[in-house]
Every structure is written in C-alpha cells, then in structure tokens.
C-alpha positions in Angstrom: 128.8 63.6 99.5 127.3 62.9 102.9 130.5 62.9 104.6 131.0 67.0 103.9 127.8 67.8 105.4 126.9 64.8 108.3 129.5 66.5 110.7 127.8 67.7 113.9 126.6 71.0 114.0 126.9 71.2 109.8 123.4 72.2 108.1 122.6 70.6 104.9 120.2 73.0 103.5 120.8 71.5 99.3 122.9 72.9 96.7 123.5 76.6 95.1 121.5 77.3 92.4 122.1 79.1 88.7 119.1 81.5 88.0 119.6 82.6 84.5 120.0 78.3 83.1 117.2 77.6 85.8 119.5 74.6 87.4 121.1 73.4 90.3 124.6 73.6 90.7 127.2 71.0 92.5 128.2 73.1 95.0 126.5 72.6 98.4 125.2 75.3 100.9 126.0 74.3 104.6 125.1 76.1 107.1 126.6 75.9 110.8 124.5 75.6 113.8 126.4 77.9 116.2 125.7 81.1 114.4 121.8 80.4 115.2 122.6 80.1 118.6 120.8 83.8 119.6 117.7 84.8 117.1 117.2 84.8 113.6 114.9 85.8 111.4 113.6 84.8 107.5 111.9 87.5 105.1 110.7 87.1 101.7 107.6 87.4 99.7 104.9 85.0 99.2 106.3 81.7 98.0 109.8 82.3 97.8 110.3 79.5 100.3 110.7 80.8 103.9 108.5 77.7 105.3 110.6 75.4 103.3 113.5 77.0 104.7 112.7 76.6 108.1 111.6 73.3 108.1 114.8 71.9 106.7 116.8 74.0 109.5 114.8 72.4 111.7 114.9 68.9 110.3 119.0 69.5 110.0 118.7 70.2 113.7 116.5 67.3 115.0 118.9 65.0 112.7 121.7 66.6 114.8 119.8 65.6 118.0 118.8 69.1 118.7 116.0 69.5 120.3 113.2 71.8 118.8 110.3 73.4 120.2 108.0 75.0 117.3 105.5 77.4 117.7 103.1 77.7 115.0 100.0 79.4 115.0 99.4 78.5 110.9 100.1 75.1 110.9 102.8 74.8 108.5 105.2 72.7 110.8 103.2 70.2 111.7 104.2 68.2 108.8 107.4 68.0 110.0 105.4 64.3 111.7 105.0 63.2 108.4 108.3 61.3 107.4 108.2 58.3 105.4 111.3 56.6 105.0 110.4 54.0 102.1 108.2 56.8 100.7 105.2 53.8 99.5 101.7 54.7 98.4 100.4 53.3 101.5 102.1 56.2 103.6 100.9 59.0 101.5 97.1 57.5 101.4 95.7 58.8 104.6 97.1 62.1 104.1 96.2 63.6 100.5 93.2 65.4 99.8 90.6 62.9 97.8 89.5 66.0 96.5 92.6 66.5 94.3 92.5 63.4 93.0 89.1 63.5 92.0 90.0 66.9 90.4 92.5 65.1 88.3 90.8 61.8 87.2 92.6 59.6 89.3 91.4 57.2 92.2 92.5 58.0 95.3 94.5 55.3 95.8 96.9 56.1 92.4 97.0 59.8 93.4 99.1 58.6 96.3 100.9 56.4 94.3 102.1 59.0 92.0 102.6 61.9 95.4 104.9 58.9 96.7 106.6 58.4 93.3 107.3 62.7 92.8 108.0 62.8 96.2 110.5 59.8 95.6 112.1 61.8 93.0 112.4 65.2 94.4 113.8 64.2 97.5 116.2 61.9 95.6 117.1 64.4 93.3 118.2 66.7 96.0 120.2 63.9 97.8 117.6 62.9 100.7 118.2 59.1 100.7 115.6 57.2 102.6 118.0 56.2 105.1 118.8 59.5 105.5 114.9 60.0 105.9 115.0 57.3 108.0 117.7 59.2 110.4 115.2 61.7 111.3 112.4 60.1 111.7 114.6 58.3 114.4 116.1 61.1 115.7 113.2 62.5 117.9 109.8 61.8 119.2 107.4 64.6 117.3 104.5 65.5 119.4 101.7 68.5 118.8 101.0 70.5 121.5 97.2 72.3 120.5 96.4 74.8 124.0 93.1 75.7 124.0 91.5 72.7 121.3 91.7 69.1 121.4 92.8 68.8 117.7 96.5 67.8 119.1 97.1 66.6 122.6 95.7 69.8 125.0 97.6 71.7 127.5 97.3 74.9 129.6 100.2 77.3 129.6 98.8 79.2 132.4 99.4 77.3 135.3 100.9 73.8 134.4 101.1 71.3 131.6 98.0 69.2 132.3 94.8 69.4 130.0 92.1 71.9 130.8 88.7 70.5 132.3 86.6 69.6 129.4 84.4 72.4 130.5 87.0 75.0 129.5 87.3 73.6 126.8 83.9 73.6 125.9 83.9 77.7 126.8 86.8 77.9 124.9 84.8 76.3 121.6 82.2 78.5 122.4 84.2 81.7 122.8 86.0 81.3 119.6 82.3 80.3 117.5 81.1 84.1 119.4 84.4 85.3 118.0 83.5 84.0 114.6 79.9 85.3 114.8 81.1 88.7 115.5 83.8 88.6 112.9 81.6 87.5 110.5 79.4 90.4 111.8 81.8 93.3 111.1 82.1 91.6 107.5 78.4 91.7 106.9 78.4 95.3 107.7 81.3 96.3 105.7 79.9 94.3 102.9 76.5 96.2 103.7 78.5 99.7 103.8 80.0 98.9 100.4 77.0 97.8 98.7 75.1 101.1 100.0 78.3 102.9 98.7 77.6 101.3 95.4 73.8 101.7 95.2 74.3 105.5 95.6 76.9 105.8 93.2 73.9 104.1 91.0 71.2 106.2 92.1 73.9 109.3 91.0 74.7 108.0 87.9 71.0 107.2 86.7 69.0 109.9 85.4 65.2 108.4 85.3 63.9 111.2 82.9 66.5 110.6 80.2 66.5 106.7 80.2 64.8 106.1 77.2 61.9 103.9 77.1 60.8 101.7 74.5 57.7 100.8 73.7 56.2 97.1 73.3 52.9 96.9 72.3 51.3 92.9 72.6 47.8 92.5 71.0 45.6 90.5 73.5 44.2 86.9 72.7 41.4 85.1 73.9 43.1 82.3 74.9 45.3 84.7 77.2 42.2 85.7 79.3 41.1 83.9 82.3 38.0 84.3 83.5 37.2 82.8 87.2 34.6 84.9 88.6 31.5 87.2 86.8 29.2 89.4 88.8 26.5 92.0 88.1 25.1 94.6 90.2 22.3 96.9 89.0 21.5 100.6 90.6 18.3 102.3 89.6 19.0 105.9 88.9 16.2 108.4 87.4 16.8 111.9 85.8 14.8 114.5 87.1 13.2 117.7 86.0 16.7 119.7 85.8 18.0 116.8 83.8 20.1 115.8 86.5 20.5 111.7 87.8 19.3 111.0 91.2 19.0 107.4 92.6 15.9 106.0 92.7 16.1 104.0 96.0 15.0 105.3 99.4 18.1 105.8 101.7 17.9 104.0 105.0 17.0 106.2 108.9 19.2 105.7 111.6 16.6 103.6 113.0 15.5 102.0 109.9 17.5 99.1 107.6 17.2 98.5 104.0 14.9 95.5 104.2 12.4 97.2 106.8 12.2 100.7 104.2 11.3 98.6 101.1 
C-alpha cells in the first residue's frame, strides 16, 4: 500500500470512511500537492478535525521534503516536534499531563505506557508504520520560533532575526501582564454590571410588605444569660407641692463644680 501514495508530490491523508456502519473503508484519499500551490482554506465546526487535517498536510509535506513555515498563534502545531518513531513509554513520559493520570488511578509512569500503547494502535491502524514515522522525523529539522516571549527560541520580526535585548523582553512581559490587568478589569465590571442587573431585577420582584413573616418565639434560660458587668446609679428626686418630681440636687454655677456646691 505504500507504493500508491509514497510518490512525490502524493498526500496520504488515510482512507474514505462509511458514516452510517461507523467504519473505515479500503479506499485511500490522496491528495496532490500542486493544487495547494496558491491558498487554501479549512472550515468546519468545533471538533470535526480541521487541526488534525492540517497537521497531516503538513506532515505529508515535510515527508515530501517540503519545507513548511507554520504560524500559529494557539499552539496546536507545535506538536508536530513530537514524533516518536518506536512510540515507548519513555517518549510519551515527559510530555502527558500527571494530572490525568492521577485523575484516572494510574501512576504516571503507566499512563504513558498505556498513551504509547493507543497511540501504537491508532497510528498502526491507520497505516503509520514507525518507519514511516521515522521518515519524518528525519525529514526536517523542527524549530519554534516564539517573537516576543522566550518560551521558544526569541526573534524580532521588525528589523532582523536576532533576539530582542532582554529588556524588551522584560517590557514586553510587562505590557502583556498590564494587558491582562485591564482585561481582567473590563470583566470585573461587566461581571459588576450584571450582578447590579440582577439585584434590581430582585429588588423588583420582592414586595417587603407581602413577604410573610413567621413568628418564632424562644423562651429565655438562665444559663443563656451572661452577665459581665453590674452597675447602680441612684438620683434623689422629691415631689413637690403641685405633685410634681423635681431633683433634689443643687445644679452646679458656671463658676462653681459639683464637689465645691455640696
């Protein structure tokens, strides 16, 4: 089978497929390289493969010593670095999320095991021998360019190809935090709008005077009071001849006190 689709400029990009018996026919889909030679373009929804699809035109291409230069600002085609041609559990191990495996119940080192063994079996299922694998990973030198960062090896488009100054790097880092602050800004405030749009609706909705109240009556116990502090104070008052109270303590003068009056 490799003979109908190893010819130069012939795109192996796997096999037709029958929908309504959910398998994969015999027949392969080939694509030829010269009627990519302007612009193309791939559309389809969420997860119906267009990143799969572009990666294996691109891997077709590299295997045809074509050389590629891939922008992308997700970060989907990086992994096109990641080629293992005996596909062992040691080449998967730096690269899986530990997190997944714990999620799982498996040690890290068996959850690479078993993405080596179904990546084994897909790839074999869909004829991608290893030495087939092994063709690519020969085929060209796969280098990340990252402009602006110093996750990947840093450049400047501007003005030439060498790295920045670690300064501008640094202002880039800083620009892109302030850029995060203020995104995270505008969300704040559209979170606040929303939750002041909710409150009012709320506030409209809720009619005080016709919530019904219930009432809860709890008889007090002595061993629920607390007593820290006691004071008494005690005010003479007398009643006088119209039966009236009046206080029964001289008042202090402006230029008298309390203690010199008594």
């Amino acid at each position: 089978m490799d003979n109908l689709y190893e010819k130069l400029g012939s795109f192996y990009l796997g096999r037709e497929y029958d929908v309504a018996s959910s398998t994969a026919k015999k027949d392969l889909v080939l694509y030829d390289s010269k009627d990519i030679n302007t612009h193309a373009v791939i559309i389809g929804m969420t997860g119906s493969g267009k990143t799969g699809l572009g990666v294996g035109l691109l891997e077709e291409a590299l295997i045809d010593n074509i050389p590629v230069i891939a922008i992308d600002p997700k970060g989907d085609l990086t992994n096109l670095s990641l080629t293992f041609p005996e596909l062992r559990a040691e080449d998967f191990r730096p690269w899986i999320n530990e997190q997944d495996a714990l999620t799982k119940g498996l040690t890290p080192d068996d959850y690479a095991a078993k993405q080596a063994q179904g990546w084994s079996k897909g790839l074999a299922d869909w004829d991608q021998s290893p030495e087939r694998i092994g063709r690519l990973r020969n085929a060209a030198e796969c280098v990340i360019y990252t402009p602006g960062s110093n996750a990947g090896l840093p450049i400047s488009i501007l003005r030439n190809f060498s790295p920045p100054p670690q300064t501008i790097l640094e202002e880039m880092d800083v620009s892109r935090a302030r850029k995060r602050v203020e995104s995270i800004s505008v969300q704040l405030d559209e979170l606040d709008t929303r939750m002041q749009e909710d409150i009012e609706k709320i506030e409209f909705s809720y009619d005080a005077e016709t919530e019904p109240l219930h009432e809860i009556r709890i008889k007090p116990k002595s061993t629920d009071i607390t007593l820290d502090i006691f004071g008494l104070a005690w005010i003479p008052f007398r009643q006088d001849a119209q039966g009236h109270l009046a206080r029964d303590w001289p008042l202090p003068t402006p230029n008298s006190s309390p203690a010199t009056d008594s």
